[in-house]
VOPAGU-2260 file (C-alpha; in pm, 1 decimal, decimal comma):
REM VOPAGU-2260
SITE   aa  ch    i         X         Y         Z
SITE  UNK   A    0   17398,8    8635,6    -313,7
SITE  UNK   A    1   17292,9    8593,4    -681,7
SITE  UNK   A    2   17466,6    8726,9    -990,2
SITE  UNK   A    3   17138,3    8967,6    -986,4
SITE  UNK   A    4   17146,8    9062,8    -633,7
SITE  UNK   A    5   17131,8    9432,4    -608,9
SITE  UNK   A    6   17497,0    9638,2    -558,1
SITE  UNK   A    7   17490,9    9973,7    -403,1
SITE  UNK   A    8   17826,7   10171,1    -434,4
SITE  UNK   A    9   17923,1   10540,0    -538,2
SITE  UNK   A   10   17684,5   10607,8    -800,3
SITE  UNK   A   11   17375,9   10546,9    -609,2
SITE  UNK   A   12   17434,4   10859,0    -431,1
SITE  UNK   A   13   17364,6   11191,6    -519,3
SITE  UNK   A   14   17529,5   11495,8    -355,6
SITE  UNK   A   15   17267,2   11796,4    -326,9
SITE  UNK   A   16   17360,3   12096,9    -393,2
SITE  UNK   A   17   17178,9   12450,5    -260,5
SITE  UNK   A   18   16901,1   12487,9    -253,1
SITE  UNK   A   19   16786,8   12156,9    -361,2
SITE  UNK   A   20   16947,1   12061,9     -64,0
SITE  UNK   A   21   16650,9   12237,5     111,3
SITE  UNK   A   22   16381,3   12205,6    -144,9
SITE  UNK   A   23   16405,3   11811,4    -215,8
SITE  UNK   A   24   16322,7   11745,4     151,8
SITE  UNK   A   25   16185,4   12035,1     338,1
SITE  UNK   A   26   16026,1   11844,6     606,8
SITE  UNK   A   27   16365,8   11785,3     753,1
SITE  UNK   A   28   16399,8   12179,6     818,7
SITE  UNK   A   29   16012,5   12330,9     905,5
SITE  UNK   A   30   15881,8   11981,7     998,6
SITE  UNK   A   31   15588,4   11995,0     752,6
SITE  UNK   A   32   15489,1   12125,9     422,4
SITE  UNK   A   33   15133,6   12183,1     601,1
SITE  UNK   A   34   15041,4   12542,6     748,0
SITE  UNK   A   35   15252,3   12464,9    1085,8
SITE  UNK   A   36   15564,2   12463,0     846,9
SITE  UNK   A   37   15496,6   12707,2     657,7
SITE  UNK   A   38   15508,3   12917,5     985,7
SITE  UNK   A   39   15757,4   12764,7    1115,1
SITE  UNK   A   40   15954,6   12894,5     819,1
SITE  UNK   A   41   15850,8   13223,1     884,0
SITE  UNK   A   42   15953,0   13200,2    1260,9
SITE  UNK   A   43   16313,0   13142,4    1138,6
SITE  UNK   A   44   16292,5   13461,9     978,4
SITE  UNK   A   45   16188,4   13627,2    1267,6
SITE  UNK   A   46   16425,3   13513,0    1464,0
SITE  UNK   A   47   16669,8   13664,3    1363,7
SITE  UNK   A   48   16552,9   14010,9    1371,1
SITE  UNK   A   49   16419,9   13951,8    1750,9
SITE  UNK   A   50   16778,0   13830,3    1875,6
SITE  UNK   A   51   16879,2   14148,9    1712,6
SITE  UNK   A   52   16677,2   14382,9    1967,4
SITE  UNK   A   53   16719,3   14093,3    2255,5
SITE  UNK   A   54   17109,0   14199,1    2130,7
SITE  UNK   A   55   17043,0   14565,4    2210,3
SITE  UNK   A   56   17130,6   14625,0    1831,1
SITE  UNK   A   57   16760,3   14731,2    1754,2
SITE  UNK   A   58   16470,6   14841,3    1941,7
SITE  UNK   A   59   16204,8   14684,3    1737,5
SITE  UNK   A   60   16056,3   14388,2    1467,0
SITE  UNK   A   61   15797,4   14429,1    1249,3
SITE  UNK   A   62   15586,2   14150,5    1042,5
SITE  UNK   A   63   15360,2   14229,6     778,4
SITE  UNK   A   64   15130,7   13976,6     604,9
SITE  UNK   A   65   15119,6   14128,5     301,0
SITE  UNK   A   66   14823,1   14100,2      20,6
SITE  UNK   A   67   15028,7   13966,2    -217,4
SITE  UNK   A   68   15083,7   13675,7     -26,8
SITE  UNK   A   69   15487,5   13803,3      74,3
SITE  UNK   A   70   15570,3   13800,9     418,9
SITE  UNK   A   71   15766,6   14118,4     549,7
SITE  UNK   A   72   16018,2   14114,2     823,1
SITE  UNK   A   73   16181,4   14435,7     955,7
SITE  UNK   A   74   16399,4   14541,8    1213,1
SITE  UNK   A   75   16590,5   14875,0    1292,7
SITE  UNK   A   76   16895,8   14720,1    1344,4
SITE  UNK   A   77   17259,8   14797,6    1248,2
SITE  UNK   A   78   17199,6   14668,5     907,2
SITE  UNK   A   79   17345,5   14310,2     844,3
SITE  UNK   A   80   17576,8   14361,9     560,2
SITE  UNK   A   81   17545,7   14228,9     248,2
SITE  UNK   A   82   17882,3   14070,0     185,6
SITE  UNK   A   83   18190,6   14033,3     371,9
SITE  UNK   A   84   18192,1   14019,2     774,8
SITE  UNK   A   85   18109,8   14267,3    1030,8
SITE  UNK   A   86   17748,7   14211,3    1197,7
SITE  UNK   A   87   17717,5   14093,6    1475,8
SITE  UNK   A   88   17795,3   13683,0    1439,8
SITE  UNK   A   89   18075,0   13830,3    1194,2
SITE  UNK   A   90   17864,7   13652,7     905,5
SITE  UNK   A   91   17679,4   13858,6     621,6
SITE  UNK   A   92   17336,6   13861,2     444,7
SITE  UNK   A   93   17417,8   13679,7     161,8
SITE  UNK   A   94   17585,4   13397,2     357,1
SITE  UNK   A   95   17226,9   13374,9     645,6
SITE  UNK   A   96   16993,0   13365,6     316,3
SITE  UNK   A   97   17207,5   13094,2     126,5
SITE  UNK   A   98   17429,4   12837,8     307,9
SITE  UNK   A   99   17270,8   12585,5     577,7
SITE  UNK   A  100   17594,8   12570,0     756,3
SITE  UNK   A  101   17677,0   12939,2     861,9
SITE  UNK   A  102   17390,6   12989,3    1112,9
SITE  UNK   A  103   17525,7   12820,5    1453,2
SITE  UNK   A  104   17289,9   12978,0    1718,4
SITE  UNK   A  105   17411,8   12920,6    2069,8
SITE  UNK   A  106   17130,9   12842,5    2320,9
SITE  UNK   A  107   17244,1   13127,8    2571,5
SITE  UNK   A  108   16982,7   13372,4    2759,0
SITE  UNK   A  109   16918,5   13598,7    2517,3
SITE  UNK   A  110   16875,4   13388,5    2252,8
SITE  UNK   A  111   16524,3   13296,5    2135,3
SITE  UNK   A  112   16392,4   13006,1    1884,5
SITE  UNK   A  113   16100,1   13160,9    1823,3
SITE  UNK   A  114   16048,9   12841,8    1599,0
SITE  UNK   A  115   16074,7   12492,7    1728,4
SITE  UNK   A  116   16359,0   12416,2    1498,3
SITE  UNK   A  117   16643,8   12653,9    1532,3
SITE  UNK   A  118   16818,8   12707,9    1171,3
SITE  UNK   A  119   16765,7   13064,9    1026,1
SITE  UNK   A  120   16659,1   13236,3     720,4
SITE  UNK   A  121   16799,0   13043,0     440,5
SITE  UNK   A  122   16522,1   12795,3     453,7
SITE  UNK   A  123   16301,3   13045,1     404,4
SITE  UNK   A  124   16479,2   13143,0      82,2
SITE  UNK   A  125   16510,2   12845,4     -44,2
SITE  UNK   A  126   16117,3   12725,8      21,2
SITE  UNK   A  127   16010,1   13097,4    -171,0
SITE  UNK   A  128   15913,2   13158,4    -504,2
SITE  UNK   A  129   16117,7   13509,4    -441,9
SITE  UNK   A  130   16301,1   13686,3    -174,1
SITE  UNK   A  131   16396,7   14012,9    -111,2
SITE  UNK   A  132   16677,1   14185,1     109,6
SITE  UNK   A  133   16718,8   14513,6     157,9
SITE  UNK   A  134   16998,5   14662,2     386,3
SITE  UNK   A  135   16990,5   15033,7     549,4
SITE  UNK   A  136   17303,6   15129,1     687,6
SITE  UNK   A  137   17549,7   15456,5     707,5
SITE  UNK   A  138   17272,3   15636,0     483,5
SITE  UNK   A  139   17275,7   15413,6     187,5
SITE  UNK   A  140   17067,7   15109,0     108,4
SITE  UNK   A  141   17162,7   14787,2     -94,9
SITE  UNK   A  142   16869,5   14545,5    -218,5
SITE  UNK   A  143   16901,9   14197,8    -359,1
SITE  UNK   A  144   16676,2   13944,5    -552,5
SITE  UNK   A  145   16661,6   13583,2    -527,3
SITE  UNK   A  146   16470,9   13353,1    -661,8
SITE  UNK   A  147   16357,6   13001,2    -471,7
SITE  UNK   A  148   16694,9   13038,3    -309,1
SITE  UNK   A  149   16950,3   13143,6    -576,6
SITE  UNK   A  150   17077,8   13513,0    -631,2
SITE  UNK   A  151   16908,8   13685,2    -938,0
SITE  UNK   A  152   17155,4   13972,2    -984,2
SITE  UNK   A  153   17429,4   14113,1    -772,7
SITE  UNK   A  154   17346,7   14348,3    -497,3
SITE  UNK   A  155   17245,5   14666,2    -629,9
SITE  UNK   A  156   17209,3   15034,2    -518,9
SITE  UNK   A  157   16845,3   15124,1    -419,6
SITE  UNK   A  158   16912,0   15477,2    -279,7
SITE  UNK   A  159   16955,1   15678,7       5,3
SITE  UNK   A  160   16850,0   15524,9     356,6
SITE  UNK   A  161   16689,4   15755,5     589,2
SITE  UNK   A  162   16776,5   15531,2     908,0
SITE  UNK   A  163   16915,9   15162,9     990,4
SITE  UNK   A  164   16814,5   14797,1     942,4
SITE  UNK   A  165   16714,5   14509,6     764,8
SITE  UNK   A  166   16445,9   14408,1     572,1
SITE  UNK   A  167   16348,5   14055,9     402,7
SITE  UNK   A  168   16050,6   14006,6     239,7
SITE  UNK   A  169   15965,2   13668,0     103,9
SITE  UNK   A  170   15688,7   13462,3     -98,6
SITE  UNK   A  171   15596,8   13115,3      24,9
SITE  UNK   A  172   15601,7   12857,7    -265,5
SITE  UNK   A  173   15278,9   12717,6    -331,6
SITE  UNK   A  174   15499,9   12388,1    -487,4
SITE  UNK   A  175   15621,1   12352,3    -142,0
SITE  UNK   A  176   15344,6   12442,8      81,9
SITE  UNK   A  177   14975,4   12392,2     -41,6
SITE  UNK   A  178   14822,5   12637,5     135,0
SITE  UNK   A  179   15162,2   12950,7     125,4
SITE  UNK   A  180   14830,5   13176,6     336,8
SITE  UNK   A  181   14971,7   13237,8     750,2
SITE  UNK   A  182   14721,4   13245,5     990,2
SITE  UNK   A  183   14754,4   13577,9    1193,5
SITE  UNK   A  184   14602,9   13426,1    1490,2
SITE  UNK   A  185   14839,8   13138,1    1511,0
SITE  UNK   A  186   15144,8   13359,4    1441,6
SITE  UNK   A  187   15029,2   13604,3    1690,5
SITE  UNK   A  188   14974,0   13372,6    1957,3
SITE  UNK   A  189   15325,9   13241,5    1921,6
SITE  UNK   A  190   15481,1   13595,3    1867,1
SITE  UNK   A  191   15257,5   13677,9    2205,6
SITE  UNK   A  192   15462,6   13454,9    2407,5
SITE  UNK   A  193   15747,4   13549,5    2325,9
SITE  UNK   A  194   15693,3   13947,9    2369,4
SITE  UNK   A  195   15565,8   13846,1    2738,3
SITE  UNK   A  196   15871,0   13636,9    2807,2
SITE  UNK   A  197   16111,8   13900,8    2695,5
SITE  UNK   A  198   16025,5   14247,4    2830,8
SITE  UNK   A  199   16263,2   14459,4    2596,4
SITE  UNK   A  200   16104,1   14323,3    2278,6
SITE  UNK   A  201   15880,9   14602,5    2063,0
SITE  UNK   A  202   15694,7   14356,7    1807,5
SITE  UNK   A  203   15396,1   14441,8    1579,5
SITE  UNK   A  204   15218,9   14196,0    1334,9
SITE  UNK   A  205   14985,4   14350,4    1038,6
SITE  UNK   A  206   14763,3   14141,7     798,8
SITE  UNK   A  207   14704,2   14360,5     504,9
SITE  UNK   A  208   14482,3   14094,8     383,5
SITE  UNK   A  209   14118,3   14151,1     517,7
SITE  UNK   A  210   13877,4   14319,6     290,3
SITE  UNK   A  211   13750,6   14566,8     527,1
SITE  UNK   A  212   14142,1   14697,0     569,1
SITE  UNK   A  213   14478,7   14581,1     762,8
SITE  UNK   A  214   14457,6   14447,6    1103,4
SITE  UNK   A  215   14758,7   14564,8    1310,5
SITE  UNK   A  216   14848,8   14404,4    1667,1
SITE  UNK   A  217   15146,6   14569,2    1871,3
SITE  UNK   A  218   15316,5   14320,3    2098,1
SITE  UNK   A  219   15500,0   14499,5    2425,5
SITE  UNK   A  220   15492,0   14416,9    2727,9
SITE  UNK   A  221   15711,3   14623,4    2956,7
SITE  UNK   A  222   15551,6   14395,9    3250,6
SITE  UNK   A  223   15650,0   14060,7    3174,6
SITE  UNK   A  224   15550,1   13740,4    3360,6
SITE  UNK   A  225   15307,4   13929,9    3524,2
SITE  UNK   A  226   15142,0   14066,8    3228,8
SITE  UNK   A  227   15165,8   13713,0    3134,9
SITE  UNK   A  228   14983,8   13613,2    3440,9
SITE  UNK   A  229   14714,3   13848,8    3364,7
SITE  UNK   A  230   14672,5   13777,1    2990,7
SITE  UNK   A  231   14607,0   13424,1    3125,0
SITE  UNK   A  232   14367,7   13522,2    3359,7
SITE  UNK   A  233   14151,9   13749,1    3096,4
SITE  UNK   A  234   13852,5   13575,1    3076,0
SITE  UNK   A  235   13845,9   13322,0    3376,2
SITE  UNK   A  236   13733,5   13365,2    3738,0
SITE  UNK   A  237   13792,1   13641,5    3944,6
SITE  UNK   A  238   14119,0   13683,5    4135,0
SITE  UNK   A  239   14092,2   13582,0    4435,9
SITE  UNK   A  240   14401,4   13891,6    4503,3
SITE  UNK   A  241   14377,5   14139,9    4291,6
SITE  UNK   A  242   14754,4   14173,5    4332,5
SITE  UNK   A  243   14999,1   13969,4    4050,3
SITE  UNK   A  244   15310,0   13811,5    4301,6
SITE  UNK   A  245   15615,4   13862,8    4081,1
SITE  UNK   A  246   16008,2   13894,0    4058,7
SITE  UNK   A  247   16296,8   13853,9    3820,2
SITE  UNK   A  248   16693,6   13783,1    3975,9
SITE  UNK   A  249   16984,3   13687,5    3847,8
SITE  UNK   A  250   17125,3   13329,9    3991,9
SITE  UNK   A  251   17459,0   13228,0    3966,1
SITE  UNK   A  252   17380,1   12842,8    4056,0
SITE  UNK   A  253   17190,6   12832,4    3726,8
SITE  UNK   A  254   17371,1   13042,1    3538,3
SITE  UNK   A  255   17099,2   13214,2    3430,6
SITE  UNK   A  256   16753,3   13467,5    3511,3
SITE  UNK   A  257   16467,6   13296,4    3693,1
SITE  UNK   A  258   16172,3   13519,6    3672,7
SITE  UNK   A  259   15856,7   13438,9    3843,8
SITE  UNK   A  260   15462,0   13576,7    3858,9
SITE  UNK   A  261   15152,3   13395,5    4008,2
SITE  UNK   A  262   14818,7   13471,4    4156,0
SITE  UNK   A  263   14491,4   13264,7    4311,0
SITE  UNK   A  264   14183,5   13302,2    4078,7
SITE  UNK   A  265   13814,2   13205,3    4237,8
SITE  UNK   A  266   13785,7   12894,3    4005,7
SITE  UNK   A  267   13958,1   12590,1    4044,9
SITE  UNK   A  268   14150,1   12527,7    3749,3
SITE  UNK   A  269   14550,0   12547,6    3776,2
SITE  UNK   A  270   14706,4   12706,8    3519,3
SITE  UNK   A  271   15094,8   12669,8    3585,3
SITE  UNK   A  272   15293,0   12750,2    3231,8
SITE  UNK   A  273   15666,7   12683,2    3226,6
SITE  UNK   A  274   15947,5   12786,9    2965,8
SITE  UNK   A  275   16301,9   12777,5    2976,7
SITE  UNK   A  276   16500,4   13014,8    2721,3
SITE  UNK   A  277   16149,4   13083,2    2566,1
SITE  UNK   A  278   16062,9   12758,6    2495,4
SITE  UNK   A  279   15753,5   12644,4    2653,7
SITE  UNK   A  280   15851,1   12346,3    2831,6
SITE  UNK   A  281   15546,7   12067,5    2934,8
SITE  UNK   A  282   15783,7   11950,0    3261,9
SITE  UNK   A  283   16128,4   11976,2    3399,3
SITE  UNK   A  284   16307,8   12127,8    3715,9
SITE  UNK   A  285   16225,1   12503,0    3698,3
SITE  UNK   A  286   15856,3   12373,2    3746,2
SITE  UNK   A  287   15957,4   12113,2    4025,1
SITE  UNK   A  288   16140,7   12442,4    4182,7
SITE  UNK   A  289   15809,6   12620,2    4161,8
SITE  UNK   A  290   15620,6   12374,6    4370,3
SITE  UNK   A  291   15851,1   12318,9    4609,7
SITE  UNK   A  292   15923,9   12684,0    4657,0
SITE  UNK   A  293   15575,3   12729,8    4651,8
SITE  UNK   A  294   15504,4   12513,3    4941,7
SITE  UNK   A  295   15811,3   12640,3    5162,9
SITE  UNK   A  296   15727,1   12999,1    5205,5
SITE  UNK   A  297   15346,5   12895,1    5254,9
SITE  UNK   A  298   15399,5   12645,6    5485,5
SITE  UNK   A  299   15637,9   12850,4    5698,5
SITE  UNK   A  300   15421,8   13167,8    5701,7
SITE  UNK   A  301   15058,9   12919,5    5744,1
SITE  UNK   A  302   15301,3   12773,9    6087,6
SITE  UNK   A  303   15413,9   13123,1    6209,2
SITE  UNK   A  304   15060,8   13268,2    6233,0
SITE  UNK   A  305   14885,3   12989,7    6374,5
SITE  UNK   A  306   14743,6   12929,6    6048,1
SITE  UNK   A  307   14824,5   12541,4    6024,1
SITE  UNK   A  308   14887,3   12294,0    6335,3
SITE  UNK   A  309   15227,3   12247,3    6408,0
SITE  UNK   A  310   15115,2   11836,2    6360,2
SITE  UNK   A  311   14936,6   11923,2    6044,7
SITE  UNK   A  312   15168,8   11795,7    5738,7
SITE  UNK   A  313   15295,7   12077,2    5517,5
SITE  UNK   A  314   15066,7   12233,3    5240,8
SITE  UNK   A  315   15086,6   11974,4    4917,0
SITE  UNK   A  316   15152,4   12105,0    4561,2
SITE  UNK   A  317   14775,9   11965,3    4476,4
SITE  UNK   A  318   14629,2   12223,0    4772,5
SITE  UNK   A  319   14874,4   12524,6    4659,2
SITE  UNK   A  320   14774,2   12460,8    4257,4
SITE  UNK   A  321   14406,8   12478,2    4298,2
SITE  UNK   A  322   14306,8   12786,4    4102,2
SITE  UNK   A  323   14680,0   12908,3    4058,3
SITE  UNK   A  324   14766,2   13056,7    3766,6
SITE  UNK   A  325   15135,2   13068,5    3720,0
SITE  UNK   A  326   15464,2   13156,5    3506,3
SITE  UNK   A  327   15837,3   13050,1    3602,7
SITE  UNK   A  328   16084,9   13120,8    3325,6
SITE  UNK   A  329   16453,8   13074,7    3328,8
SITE  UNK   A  330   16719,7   13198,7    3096,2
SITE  UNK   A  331   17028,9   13006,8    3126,0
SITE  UNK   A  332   17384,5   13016,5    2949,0
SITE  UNK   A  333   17363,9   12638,5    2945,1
SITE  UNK   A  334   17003,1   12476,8    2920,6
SITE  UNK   A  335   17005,6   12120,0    2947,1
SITE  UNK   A  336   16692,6   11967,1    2780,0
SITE  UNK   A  337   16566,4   11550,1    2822,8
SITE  UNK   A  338   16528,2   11440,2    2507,8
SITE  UNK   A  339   16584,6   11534,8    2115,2
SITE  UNK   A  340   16236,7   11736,8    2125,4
SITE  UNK   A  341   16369,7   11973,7    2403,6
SITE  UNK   A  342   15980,4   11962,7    2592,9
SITE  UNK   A  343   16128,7   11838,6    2936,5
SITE  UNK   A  344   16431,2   12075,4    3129,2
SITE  UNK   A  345   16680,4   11897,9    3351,6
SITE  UNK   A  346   16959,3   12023,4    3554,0
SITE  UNK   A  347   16927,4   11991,4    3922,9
SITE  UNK   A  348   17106,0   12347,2    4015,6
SITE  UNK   A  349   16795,2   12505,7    3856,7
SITE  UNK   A  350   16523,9   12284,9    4049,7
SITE  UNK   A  351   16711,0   12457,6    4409,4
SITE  UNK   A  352   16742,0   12801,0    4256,0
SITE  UNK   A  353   16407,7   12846,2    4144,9
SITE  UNK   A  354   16288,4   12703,7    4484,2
SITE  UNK   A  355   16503,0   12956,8    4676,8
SITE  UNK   A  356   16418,4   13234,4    4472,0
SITE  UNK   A  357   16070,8   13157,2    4488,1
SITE  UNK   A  358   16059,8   13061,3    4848,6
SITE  UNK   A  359   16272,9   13402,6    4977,7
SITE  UNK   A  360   16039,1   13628,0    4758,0
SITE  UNK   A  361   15726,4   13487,2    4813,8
SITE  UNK   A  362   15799,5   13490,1    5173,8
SITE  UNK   A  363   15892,6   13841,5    5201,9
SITE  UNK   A  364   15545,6   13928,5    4988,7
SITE  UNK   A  365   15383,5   13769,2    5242,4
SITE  UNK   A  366   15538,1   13931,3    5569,3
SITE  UNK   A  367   15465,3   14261,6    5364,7
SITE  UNK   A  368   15073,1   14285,8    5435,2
SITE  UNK   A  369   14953,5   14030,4    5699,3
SITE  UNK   A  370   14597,8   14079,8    5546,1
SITE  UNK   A  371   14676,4   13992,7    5214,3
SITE  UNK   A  372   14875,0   13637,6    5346,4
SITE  UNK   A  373   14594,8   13558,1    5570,8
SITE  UNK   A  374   14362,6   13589,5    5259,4
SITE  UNK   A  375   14585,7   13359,4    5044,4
SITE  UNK   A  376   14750,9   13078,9    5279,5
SITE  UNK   A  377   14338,3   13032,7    5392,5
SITE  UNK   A  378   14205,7   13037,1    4990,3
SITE  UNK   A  379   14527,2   12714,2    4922,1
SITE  UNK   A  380   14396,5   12579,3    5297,4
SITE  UNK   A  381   14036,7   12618,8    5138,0
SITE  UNK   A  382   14154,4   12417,1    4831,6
SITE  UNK   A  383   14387,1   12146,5    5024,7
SITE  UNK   A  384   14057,5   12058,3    5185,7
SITE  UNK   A  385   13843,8   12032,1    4812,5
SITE  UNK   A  386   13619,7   12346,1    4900,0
């Protein structure tokens, strides 16, 4: 090398401290500083207030788009405190909305990323023109201010609290993210999924932006998967059942929930939607479970009745999916995803467990009213044979 060649050592590097450590590259914690970051920002936020009720801590979230442009997150919980230890990860307020090291979420069952990247609410701090937390808890309430991620004054009184939770309220920066507006349709649809995945959660969005006055949306479905099912459904061909199949049971194989809900529609279209832990999922072995589950308990009931030739080869997932519409979701202690971008589920103990569960239930609904299983093993006959 020559006398002029280039020498990196110590002082090329600079050491970031927060929040530039969030602000100098904030793709690396929403993604992008286009409108899918900026909610994915606010997904972090609501993350945390959803695992709170999925915690049995609170009972329900609230979002408000607000028409100052803040974003408003609420939840009835215990009230995270401010300082100090004693929620429920034994880590406070201040120490969520300000360090990018504190917030290890374990991927158990009742934990949701309601986001696709898992961190928590300091990014949104730090990505904000202004924050605000307010804590309700033992009948008082603390409030503190930050601005674009650092602390403007000490946590201060702000009165008596008639009840118990947490609120953060935040401003997108406009120097981060060119467009700091959330769609409500795009955060609803998102917020939608995960209300029908998890049956306990009590979720309403507001926009108080529209001219002609707020828009308000309450997300609860006591139903899940099957309400699922039927949300999907809303708008396409008519069922051929009227009836939604479902169950939910706990598996010890998996270590986890598998809950299930399907029904023919009159069209042909399949419409088979999988998600592990809440994460929608394009392949993997919950869905592999579904099919093969699927075609066990029809097969065996189409045999027993005379329904299909004893040398006719078992139903095929192609003849079972025309014009299904479908949900499997598992909850496990342990996912294991293929792949950094966590769209493909492995793990071959769920593939059987999901095809038991799937094949004992469905069989069972199917014994239950002969009518019914005529009507559906000759509609998947009807669509092995392209009619």
């Amino acid at each position: 090398m020559g006398e002029n060649a280039f020498r990196y050592d110590a002082s090329h590097i600079t050491v970031l401290e927060w929040p530039q450590i969030v602000r100098k590259r904030p793709g690396m914690y929403v993604g992008t500083t286009t409108q899918r970051g900026l909610h994915t920002m606010v997904f972090q936020v609501i993350g945390r207030s959803v695992d709170e009720v999925l915690d049995g801590r609170a009972s329900r979230v609230t979002v408000t788009l607000r028409a100052d442009g803040g974003v408003c997150v609420a939840d009835d919980g215990g009230g995270v405190p401010m300082a100090g230890s004693g929620s429920g990860d034994g880590i406070a307020l201040e120490d969520l909305l300000t360090c990018d090291y504190v917030w290890s979420r374990a991927d158990g069952r009742r934990r949701v990323l309601v986001s696709s990247i898992g961190l928590g609410p300091f990014v949104a701090n730090a990505l904000s023109t202004r924050m605000t937390a307010e804590v309700e808890s033992g009948g008082a309430r603390e409030v503190r201010e930050y601005a674009r991620g650092v602390a403007t004054e000490p946590a201060v009184a702000g009165g008596p609290a008639t009840g118990d939770g947490t609120t953060i309220t935040f401003w997108p920066d406009p120097e981060i993210f060119p467009d700091p507006h959330c769609a409500f349709d795009e955060l609803a649809d998102r917020l939608r999924e995960v209300a029908l995945l998890n049956r306990r959660l009590d979720l309403t969005l507001t926009d108080e932006r529209p001219a002609d006055g707020p828009l308000s949306l309450r997300l609860h479905f006591p139903g899940g998967a099957r309400e699922f099912v039927a949300f999907l459904d809303a708008g396409a061909g008519g069922p051929a059942q009227p009836e939604i199949f479902g169950f939910e049971v706990e598996d010890e194989r998996s270590a986890g929930t598998v809950e299930v809900a399907l029904r023919w529609r009159d069209d042909p279209e399949e419409r088979i939607h999988g998600f592990a832990n809440s994460r929608a999922t394009k392949a993997g072995t919950h869905l592999l479970g579904l099919r093969d589950g699927l075609a066990a308990a029809l097969t065996a009931y189409a045999r027993q009745q005379g329904l299909l030739p004893e040398t006719a080869p078992d139903l095929s997932p192609e003849a079972i999916g025309v014009g299904l519409t479908a949900v499997v979701s598992v909850k496990l202690d342990t996912p294991e995803f293929e792949g950094a971008t966590r769209g493909v589920l492995g793990g071959t103990q769920v593939r059987s467990a999901v095809a038991g569960a799937v094949r004992d239930h469905l069989g069972a609904w199917l014994r239950a009213d002969p009518a019914r299983a005529a009507a559906v093993v000759r509609r998947v006959l009807r669509g092995g044979e392209g009619r």
